[in-house]
N, C-alpha and C positions, 0 to 999 in steps of 0.2 A: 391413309392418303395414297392415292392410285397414281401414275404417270403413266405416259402412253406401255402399252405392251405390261400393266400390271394383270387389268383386267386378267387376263389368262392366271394369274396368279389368285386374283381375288377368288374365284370359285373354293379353291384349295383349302383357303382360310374362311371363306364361310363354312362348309363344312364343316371341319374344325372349332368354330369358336360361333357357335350360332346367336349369340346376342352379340357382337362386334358391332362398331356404330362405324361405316365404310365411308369416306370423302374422296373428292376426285378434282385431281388435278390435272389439265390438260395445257402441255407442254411441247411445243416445236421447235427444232431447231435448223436456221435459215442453211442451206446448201451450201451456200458462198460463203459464210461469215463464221461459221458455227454457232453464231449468237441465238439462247435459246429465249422464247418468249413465251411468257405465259397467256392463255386465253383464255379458260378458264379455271376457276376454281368453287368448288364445295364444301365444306367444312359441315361436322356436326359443332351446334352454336357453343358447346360447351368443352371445344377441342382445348383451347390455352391450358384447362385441367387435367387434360389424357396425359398417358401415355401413347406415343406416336409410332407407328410401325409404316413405315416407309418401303412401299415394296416398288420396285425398278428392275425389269430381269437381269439387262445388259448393259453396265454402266463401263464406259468406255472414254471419254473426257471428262463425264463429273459434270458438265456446264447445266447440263439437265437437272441434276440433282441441285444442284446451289441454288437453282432461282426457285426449284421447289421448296427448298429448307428456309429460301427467305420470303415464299410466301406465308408458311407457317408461323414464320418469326411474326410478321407483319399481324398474325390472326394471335398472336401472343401464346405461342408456342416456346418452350426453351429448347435452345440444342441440346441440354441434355437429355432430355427424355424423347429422343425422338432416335428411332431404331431404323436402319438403313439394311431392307434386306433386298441381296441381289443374288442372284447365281451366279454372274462373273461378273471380273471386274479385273480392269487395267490395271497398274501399278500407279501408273499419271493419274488416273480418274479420283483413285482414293485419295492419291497425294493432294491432289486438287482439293476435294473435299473438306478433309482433314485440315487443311491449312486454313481453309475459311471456315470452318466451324470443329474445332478441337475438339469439345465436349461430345459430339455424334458417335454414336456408335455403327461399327457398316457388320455387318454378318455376310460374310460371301462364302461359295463354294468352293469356288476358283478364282485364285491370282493369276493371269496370264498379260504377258506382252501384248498379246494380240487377240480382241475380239471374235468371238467366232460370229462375226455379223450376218450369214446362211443362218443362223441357228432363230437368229432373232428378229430373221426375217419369216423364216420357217413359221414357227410358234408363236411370235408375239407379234407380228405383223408390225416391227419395230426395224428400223436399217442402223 
């Protein structure tokens, strides 16, 4: 399952893992409000049975990720089988996360304070 700025990741994991079954979820979040919305979403039809690998480069509030993890909920996904990988991540964002879905697993690179939101604009054309 993709979120905005996974794409750049997706390649890496094809690669890698050439029978992967890839969905895509596309997620904005409003400027003013931080509130994120989902627009779209893809799923392979027999995702609620996967295991879920969640890739997000630059998770930064988490708000992004939550309404991701509940639209999977919603396609009958559990949190627990669904893998959160990021390359950085706030301390809030996880917290965030973490609180609304306990069970998740996050895989990060980096814990930091502070987003390096250049990087993620750089490479994943994400802010």
């Amino acid at each position: 399952a993709l979120l905005p700025g996974g794409e750049a990741m997706e390649q890496g994991l094809r690669d890698c893992c050439r029978s992967i079954r890839i969905g895509k979820i596309l997620i904005q979040s409003d400027e003013e409000t931080q509130r994120a919305k989902v627009y779209y979403a893809k799923f392979p039809p027999d995702i609620y049975r996967r295991k879920v690998l969640l890739m997000y480069p630059i998770l930064s509030t988490g708000n992004t990720v939550i309404e991701a993890v509940k639209v999977l909920v919603e396609h009958g996904v559990q949190p627990s089988v669904i893998i959160l990988l990021s390359l950085f991540s706030t301390p809030h964002g996880a917290k965030s996360i973490i609180q609304e879905f306990p069970e998740i697993t996050i895989l990060t690179t980096e814990v930091h304070p502070v987003a390096p939101t250049h990087f993620g604009q750089k490479y994943f054309g994400t802010d």
